[in-house]
C-alpha positions, 0 to 999 in steps of 0.5 A: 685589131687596128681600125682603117686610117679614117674610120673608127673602130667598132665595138665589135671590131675591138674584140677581135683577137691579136695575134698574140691571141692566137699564139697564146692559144696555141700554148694553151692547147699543146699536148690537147690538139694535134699538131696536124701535119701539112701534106702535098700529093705529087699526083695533084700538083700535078693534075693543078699545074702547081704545087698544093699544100694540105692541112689535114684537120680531119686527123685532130682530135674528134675529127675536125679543127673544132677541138682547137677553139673549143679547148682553148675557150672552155679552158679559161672558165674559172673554176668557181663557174665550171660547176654550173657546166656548159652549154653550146650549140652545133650541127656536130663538130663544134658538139664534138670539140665542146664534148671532148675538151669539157670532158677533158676538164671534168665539166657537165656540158650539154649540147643543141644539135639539130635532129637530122645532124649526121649519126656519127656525130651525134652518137660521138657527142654523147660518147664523149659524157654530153648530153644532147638535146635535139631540134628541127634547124628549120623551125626552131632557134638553137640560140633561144634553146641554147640561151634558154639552157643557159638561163635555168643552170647558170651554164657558161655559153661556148658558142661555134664561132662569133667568140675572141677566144673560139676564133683565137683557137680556131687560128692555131691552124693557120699559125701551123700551117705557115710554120709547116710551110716554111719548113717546106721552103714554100710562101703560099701564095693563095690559101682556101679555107672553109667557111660556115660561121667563119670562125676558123677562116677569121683565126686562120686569116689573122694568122696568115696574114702576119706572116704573109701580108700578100697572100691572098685567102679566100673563103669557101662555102656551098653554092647555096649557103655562100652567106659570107660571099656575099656579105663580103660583097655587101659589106653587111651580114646577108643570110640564106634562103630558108629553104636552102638545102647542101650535103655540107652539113658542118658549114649550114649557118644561116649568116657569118657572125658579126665578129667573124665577118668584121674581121673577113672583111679585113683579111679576104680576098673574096669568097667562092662557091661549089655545087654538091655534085663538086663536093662529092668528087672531091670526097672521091677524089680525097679517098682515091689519090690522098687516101683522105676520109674527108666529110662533105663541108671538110672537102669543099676547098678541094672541090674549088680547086678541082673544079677550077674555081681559081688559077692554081697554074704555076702558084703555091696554093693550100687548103684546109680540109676542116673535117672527116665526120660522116656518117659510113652509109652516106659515104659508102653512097658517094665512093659507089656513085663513080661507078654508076 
């Protein structure tokens, strides 16, 4: 990736991935990954006064985009290390993606998840031969876990985001979804994607923006976790308040990566927020009008737009629903709360 005219390219910046990159991985992963579709209700484009596309990646494998950069990255282990397995850590999508592929290519993986990660996800991991450990995400480092993991087995890390090749997996989406928009007669002119680390918004991002240098792409978090907001604010990593709490549990990362943010800082237009409350109807909204099972992080860009965080009159605007994990109880609570 080509530093600004005037400045000198970091270290960081240098392993951002090329487009080639990401082409490469989609060529990887073929006949692994679904080929999501993109999809577009009559009923809200409507209701939005323009025309929105859908890239549904709660149809992919293990119920989210994960399985993309998790595939790609565990794939170019070399043989002689596969042996020793793998070890990653995850509040459940990334563990699921991890366990699938590394099942997939006979490698032993085991998986940091925190303790109150969602049932489903858990019991989902372990479905696919992973072992999990387990630790409280307020009090203890799944780094230093996982790090400690690595260590005593000799295990390959495969981190959630801030990886060349996890990022290069994760922006297979994007290349899709301006592929599929073409074949639709349609230049997105506005594209909100999901963002906890900011791996699949840093692929998706990179691109997008090789295909449609104009359009604007703007990262979207809980009102609590808006780290990467405010880091692009900022210019520098900004974390959240400890005690900050959301329903979005894939999107909880404490800060955005070094190399996912160095790489946003170049490709977003700017971040936007949604509360919970915002999160929920969007979920209720998904099963009602698009007969979508969507989990509350996957549901936050179609909360952005519901609630109006941005003008969508007249404009092309997508979204990526990121996943469609929850846990049955949960979302049998959400769809009731209508008709309280």
């Amino acid at each position: 990736m080509n530093s600004s005219p005037g400045s000198t390219m970091t270290e960081t910046e240098a392993f951002a991935p090329s487009l080639a990159q990401i082409e490469a991985a989609a060529t990887r992963i073929a006949g692994q990954a679904i080929k999501t579709p993109l999809l577009e209700s009559p009923a809200l484009n409507q209701k939005l006064g323009g025309r929105v596309l859908i890239k549904p990646e709660i149809l992919q494998r293990t119920g989210s985009f994960k399985f993309r950069g998790a595939f790609n990255r565990i794939s170019q282990i070399p043989e002689d290390q596969r042996p020793a397995g793998i070890v990653a850590y995850s509040s459940g999508n990334h563990a699921q993606g991890v366990a699938a592929a590394a099942s997939l290519l006979g490698i032993p993986a085991t998986i940091v998840m925190p303790a109150d990660a969602p049932k489903i996800k858990i019991a989902n991991t372990k479905s696919y031969g992973a072992k999990v450990v387990t630790y409280d995400r307020y009090n203890e480092s799944r780094e230093e876990i996982g790090n400690a993991i690595r260590a005593e087995h000799g295990a390959t890390l495969v981190p959630p985001f801030d990886d060349p090749e996890i990022i290069a997996g994760q922006g297979t989406c994007g290349l899709e979804l301006a592929q599929q928009a073409e074949e639709k007669n349609a230049i997105p002119e506005q594209v909100l994607i999901n963002c906890g680390g900011g791996g699949l918004i840093a692929g998706c991002s990179l691109a997008l923006k090789s295909r449609y240098p104009e359009c604007k792409i703007y990262a979207v978090e809980p009102e609590d976790f808006d780290d990467t907001r405010r880091s692009l604010m900022s210019g520098q990593q900004e974390t959240n308040r400890p005690d900050a709490r959301s329903i979005c549990d894939a999107l909880l990362s404490p800060s955005p990566g070094a190399l996912t943010l160095s790489i946003n800082k170049k490709t977003l237009s700017g971040g936007l927020t949604v509360s919970d409350h915002e999160v929920r109807a969007a979920m209720r909204y998904a099963f009602r009008e698009l007969k979508l099972v969507v989990e509350p992080g996957g549901a936050v860009t179609l909360a952005a737009l519901l609630s109006g965080r941005i003008e969508t009159r007249d404009r092309t605007s997508a979204i990526v629903l990121s996943g469609g994990n929850i846990d049955p109880v949960l979302y049998r609570e959400i769809l009731d709360e209508a008709r309280g």
